[in-house]
MINUDO-875568 format. One record per residue (C-alpha): x, y, z. Coordinates in steps of 0.05 Angstrom, whole numbers, plus 32768, in hexadecimal, padded with zeros to 4 digits. Layout:
XYZ ...
This chain:
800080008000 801C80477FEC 802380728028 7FE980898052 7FDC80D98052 7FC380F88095 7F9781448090 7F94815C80DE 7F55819480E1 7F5F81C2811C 7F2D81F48135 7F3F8240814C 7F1F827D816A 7ED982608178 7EBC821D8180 7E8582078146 7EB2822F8116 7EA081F380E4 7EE081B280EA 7EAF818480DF 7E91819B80A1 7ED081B3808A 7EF3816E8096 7EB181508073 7EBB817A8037 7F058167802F 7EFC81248032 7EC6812C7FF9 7EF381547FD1 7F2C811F7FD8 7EFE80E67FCB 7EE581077F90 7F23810A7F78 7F2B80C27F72 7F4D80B27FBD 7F38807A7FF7 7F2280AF802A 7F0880A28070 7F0480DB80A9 7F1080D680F5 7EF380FE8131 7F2181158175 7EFA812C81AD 7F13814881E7 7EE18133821C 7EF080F6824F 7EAF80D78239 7EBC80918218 7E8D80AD81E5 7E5680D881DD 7E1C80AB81F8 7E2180CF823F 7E27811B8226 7DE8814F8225 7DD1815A81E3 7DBE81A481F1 7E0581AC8200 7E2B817A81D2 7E00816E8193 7DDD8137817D 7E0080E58186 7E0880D08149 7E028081814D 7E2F80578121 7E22801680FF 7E487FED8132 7E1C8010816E 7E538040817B 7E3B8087819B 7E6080C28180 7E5F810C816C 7E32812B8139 7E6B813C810E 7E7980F080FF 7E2C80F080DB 7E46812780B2 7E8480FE809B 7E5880CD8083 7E2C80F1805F 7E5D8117803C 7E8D80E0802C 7E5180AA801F 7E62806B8044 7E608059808C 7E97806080C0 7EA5802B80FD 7EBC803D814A 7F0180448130 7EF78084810D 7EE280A58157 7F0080AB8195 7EFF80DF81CF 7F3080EA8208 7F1080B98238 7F1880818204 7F5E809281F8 7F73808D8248 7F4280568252 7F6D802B8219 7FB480428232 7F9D802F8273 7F817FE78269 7FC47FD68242 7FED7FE68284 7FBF7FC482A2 7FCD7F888278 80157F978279 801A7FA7822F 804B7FDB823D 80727FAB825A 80917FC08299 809A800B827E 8084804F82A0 804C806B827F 804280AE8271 801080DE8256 804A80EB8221 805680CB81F8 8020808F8209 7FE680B381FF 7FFE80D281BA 8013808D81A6 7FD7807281B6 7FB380A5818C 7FE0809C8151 7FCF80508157 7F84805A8156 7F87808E811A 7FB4805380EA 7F8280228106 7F44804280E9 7F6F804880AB 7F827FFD80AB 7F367FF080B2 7F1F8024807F 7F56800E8046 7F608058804A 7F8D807B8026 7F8680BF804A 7F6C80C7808D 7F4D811980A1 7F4F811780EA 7F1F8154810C 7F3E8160814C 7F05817B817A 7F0E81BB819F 7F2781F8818B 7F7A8200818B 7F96822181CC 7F6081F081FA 7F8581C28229 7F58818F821F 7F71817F81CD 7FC9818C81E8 7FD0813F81E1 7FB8813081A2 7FD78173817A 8018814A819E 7FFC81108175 7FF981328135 803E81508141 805E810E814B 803F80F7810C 8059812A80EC 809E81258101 80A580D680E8 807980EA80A4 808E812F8094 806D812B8050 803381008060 800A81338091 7FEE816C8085 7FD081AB80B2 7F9281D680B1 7F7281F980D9 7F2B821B80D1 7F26825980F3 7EF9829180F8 7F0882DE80E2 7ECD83088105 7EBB834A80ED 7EA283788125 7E6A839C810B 7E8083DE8133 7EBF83D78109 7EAE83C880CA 7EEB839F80B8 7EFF834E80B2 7F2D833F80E8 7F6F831280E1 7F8C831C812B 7F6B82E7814B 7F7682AD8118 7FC382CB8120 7FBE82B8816A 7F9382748154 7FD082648128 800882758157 7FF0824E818D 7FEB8212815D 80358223814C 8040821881A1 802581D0819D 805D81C6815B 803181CB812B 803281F980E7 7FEB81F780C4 7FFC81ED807C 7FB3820D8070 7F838243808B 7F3A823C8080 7F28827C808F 7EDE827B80AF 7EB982BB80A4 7E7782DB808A 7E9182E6804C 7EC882DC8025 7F1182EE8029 7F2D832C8002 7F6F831D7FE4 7F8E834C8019 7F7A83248055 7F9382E68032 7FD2830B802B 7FD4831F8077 7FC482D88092 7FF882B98061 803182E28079 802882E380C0 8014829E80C9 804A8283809E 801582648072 80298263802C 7FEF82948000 7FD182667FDF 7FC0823D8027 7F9482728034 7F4C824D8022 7F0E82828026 7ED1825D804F 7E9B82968051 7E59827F8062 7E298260803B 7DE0824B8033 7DEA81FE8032 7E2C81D7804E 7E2381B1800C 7E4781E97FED 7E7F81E98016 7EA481AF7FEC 7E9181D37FAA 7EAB821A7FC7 7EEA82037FE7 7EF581E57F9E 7EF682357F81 7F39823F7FA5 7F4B81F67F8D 7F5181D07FD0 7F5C818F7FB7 7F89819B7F8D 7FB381BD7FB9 7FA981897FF1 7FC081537FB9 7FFE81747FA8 801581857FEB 8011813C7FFF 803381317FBC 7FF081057F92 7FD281137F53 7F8A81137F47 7F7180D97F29 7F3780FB7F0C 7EF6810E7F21 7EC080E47F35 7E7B80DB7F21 7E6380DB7F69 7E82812A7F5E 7E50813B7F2A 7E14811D7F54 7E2B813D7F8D 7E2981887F66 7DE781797F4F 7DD1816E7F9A 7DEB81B17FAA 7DC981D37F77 7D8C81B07F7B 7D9781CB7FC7 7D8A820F7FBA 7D4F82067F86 7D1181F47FB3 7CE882307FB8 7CA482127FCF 7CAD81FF8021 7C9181BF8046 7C8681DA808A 7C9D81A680C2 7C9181B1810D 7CCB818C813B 7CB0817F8176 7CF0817181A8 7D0D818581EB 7D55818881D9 7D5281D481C3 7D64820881F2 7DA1821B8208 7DA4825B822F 7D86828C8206 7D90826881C8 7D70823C81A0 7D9B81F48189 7D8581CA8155 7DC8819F8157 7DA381718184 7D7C81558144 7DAC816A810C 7DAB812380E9 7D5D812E80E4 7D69816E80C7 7D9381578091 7D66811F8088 7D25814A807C 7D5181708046 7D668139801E 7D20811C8019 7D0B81658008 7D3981777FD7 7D28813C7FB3 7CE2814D7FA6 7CF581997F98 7CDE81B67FDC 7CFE81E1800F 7CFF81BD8053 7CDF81FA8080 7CED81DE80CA 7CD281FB8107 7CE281EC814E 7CB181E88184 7CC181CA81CC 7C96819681E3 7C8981B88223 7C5B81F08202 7C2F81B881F8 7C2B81A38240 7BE681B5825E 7BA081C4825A 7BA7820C824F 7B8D8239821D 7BD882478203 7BE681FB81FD 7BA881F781DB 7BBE822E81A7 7C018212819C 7BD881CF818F 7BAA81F78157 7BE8820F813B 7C0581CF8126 7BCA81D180ED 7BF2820480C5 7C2F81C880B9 7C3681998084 7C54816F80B6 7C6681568107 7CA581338119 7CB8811F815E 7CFE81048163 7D2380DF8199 7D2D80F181DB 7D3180D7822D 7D1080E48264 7CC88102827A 7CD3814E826A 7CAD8160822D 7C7E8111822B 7C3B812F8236 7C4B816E820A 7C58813081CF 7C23810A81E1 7BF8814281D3 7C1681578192 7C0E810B8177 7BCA8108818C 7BB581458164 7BDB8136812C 7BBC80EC8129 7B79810E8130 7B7F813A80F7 7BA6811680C5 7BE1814380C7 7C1E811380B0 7C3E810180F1 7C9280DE80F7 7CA180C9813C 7CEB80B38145 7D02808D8180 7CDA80A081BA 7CAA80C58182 7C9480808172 7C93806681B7 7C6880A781C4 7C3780A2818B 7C2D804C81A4 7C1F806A81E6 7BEE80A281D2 7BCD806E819D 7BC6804081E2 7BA880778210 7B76809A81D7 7B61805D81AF 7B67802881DC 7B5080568214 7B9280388246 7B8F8084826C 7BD180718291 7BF0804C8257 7C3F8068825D 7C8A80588260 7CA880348294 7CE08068828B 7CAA809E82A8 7C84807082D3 7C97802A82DE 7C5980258309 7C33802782DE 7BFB7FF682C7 7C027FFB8284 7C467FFB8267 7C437FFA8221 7C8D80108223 7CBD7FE18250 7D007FD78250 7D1F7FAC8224 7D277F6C8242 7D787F65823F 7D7A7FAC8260 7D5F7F9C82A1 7DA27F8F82B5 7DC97FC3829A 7D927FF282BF 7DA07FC88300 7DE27FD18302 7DE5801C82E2 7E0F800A82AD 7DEC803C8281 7E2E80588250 7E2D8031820F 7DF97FF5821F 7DBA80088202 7DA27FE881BB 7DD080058186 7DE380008149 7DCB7FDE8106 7D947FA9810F 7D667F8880DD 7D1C7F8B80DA 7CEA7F6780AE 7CB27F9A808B 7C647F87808C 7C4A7F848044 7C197FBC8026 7C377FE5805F 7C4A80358053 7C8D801D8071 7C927FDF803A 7C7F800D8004 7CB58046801C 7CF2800E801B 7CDE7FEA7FE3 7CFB7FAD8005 7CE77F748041 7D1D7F7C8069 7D497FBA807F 7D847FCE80AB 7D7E800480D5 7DA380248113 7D838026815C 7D928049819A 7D5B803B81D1 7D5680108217 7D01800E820F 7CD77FEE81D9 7C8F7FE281D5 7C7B7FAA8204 7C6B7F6C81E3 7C2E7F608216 7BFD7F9C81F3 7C287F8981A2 7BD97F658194 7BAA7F9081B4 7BC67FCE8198 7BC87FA7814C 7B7C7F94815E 7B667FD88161 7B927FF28124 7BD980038132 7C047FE08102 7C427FC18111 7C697FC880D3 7CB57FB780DE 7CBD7F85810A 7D0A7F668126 7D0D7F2180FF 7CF37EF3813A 7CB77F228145 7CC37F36818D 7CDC7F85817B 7CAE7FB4815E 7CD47FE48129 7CA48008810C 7C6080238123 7C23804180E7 7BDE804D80DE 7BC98032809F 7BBE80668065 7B73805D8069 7B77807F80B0 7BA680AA80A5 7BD080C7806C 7C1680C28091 7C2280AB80E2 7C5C807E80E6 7C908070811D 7CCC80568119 7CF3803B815B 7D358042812F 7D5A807A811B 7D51808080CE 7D7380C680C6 7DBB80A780D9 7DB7807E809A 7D9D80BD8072 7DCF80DB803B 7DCA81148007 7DD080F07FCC 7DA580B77FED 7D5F80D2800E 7D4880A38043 7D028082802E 7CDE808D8069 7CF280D98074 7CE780DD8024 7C9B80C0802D 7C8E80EE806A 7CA881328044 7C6F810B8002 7C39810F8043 7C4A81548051 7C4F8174800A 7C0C81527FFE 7BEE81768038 7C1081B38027 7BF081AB7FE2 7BAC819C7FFC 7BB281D9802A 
């Protein structure tokens, strides 16, 4: 094998300044280009992954194939580079010192003192080639979370430096910062991605490229300043301004020629551009061409932060309702509403209920916990009642099993035995080979994840959607529907419609199409497996629901 290239993406001056995306669009530029590309994730925190963090702080957890919990930013590598990425291509603090430990443990160090240098570096190193050995990767863009000066990210910028130092022409620097422009001043600022840069020069490291982060783009003469004082040759200065869809990014980082230049610092030659290019073009463009909306209400609890509003909680479900919306020429119009508005019989719960009739469509995504439930409950109801097209993900299907139970079935104190395991009905339980995990609060990492297969019921909107039997989708839940109420609930007209392949787990919840035009559950996550060039059918045949209401309306 020819030798293995390493990009290392650095952050500087503010957090969310856009490494993930940017590492995402460099890997599709690269793989365009003809190149074996897979992309890696470093984050700082001593989690073991990102199961146990808040979402309203951290993001969304993006669940891998192989059940691993990780950062959001790992979803966005796999949309952009279109194939699926294992454990190895994530790792966080914890799971670096957890792994360095356990081999001293086992005496694989074998008698030596071991240090946080250079053990912990090594260990990193070690992990990065790994996910390379597994990918058959022939360059590897490592995001390295945090933003540069942080203690928290000092060991692995030593990692990256010691790779440098054994492959001098094999690694390459960049590091995305932002250049503000004070609106009192009136003028792009370069000083503090000077500062960003020098203290990256105090871990060893010389960025071989700026991506310059900023509401618009770079005048020649800022290039100019950035290249000389940070020792970055001019044409290493790459102009990121904001834009309308981060499907442009790949195509605007191509104007100043990014893969190319990439290519020949690492010293490889295009081997001509892909077809998967061209389709990937056509996506963008075909981005910014919906003019007609389809309005769809979120329904969630994971959105405020302080004063602010965060929709990173659900951001796989956002780029899901896109893709499924660009394909049939709409505009996906989202709006957020917490669940808790819904709470109540008051006459401004009741308005915010009447309100819903103005949206093509209600989704109600994962979650935990009892904040927010009745609010749901609530919202499913109505929509059920008046045939608005209804998605429940998650606990939105456990919720809309539970609301079927207490409204049709007339089971007032039907619930979840994660709100109220005394109660007498529970059409949610816990899944039987949880009990013990629960028991023995080993929580991090031990709940149903991953891919799993499920058989589709026949003449069902889910059967129709897939086109297929049988399907392979990713899960990340401790409750299901109790297999004690699985009849009574299909005797009154709730259709199971994905089943696990011995019959025991209920996958997928509907209401036939002569009840309703669109109410479907899905105890999966489908919007992990969602890509741009690749709609997923169920979110596709929920955005047909909602157009056809919006139509009708």
């Amino acid at each position: 094998m020819k030798t293995r290239k390493y990009i290392f993406v650095v952050g500087g001056v503010i957090s969310g300044v856009g490494k993930g995306v940017t590492t995402s669009s460099v890997g599709k530029i690269l793989q365009s280009h003809g190149y074996r590309v897979t992309a890696m994730k470093i984050d700082p925190y001593v989690n073991i992954d990102a199961g146990t963090m808040n979402p309203t702080e951290h993001g969304e957890v993006f669940v891998l194939k192989d059940g691993d919990e990780t950062d959001q930013d790992m979803g966005n590598y796999e949309r952009f580079l279109g194939h699926p990425l294992s454990r190895d291509n994530y790792m966080t603090t914890g799971r670096v010192y957890l792994s360095v430990i356990q081999k001293e443990r086992a005496l694989a160090y074998k008698g030596k003192c071991v240090e946080v240098v250079p053990h912990i570096p090594h260990e990193v190193i070690d992990r990065i080639n790994n996910a390379c050995d597994k990918a058959n990767a022939e360059i590897v863009i490592i995001e390295v979370g945090g933003t540069v000066g942080e203690y928290q990210n000092v060991l692995f910028l030593e990692a990256a430096r010691m790779l440098k130092i054994k492959n001098p022409d094999d690694v390459l620097f960049a590091i995305v910062s932002y250049l503000p422009t004070p609106s009192k001043v009136g003028e792009m600022k370069t000083k503090p991605t000077q500062y960003a840069v020098r203290t990256l020069n105090a871990a060893g490291i010389q960025p071989d490229f700026i991506i310059a982060r900023s509401d618009v783009a770079l005048d020649n003469k800022r290039k100019e300043k950035l290249a000389l004082f940070c020792s970055v040759q001019p044409d290493g200065v790459i102009s990121a301004p904001d834009v309308d869809s981060i499907y442009d990014i790949p195509g605007n980082f191509e104007k100043d020629k990014l893969g190319e230049k990439i290519l020949k610092r690492l010293k490889l030659k295009s081997r001509g551009r892909s077809s998967d290019w061209k389709n990937w073009e056509a996506f963008a463009r075909k981005a910014h061409n919906g003019k007609e909306e389809v309005r769809i209400a979120v329904v969630g609890k994971y959105f405020d932060t302080g004063d602010y509003v965060l929709s990173d909680a659900y951001l796989s479900i956002i780029e899901a309702l896109k893709y499924s919306a660009i394909a049939q020429g709409k505009k996906a119009k989202l709006v957020w509403l917490s669940a808790t508005s819904f709470e109540g019989n008051t006459k401004e719960s009741k308005r915010h209920l009447a309100e819903l009739s103005s949206f093509d469509g209600i989704l109600v995504p994962g979650g935990f916990g009892a904040r927010g439930v009745e609010g749901k409950l609530s919202v499913i109801r109505y929509a059920r009642e008046n045939r608005i097209p209804y998605f429940g993900i998650c606990y939105g299907m456990q919720l809309a099993v539970i609301e079927y139970a207490r409204n049709v079935l007339g089971l007032k104190d039907a619930t979840t035995r994660e709100i109220d395991p005394k109660s007498k009905h529970l059409i949610i339980d816990i899944m039987e080979g949880q009990k013990e995990n629960i028991e023995k609060g080993n929580l991090g990492g031990s709940m149903r994840l991953g891919a799993y297969e499920a058989v589709l019921k026949k003449g069902s909107i889910a059967r129709t959607a897939y086109g297929q039997d049988k399907i392979v989708e990713r899960h990340r839940h401790r409750f299901e529907v109790n297999p004690e109420y699985v009849a009574t609930l299909e005797e009154n007209g709730l259709i199971f419609s994905g089943k696990s392949p011995n019959g025991m787990l209920m996958e997928i919840a509907e209401l036939p199409k002569s009840v309703h035009p669109f109410f479907l559950g899905t105890q999966f996550h489908p919007e992990f497996e969602a890509r741009p060039l690749s709609p997923h059918p169920i979110f596709t045949a929920f955005i047909k629901s909602a157009v056809t209401r919006g139509k009708k309306k």
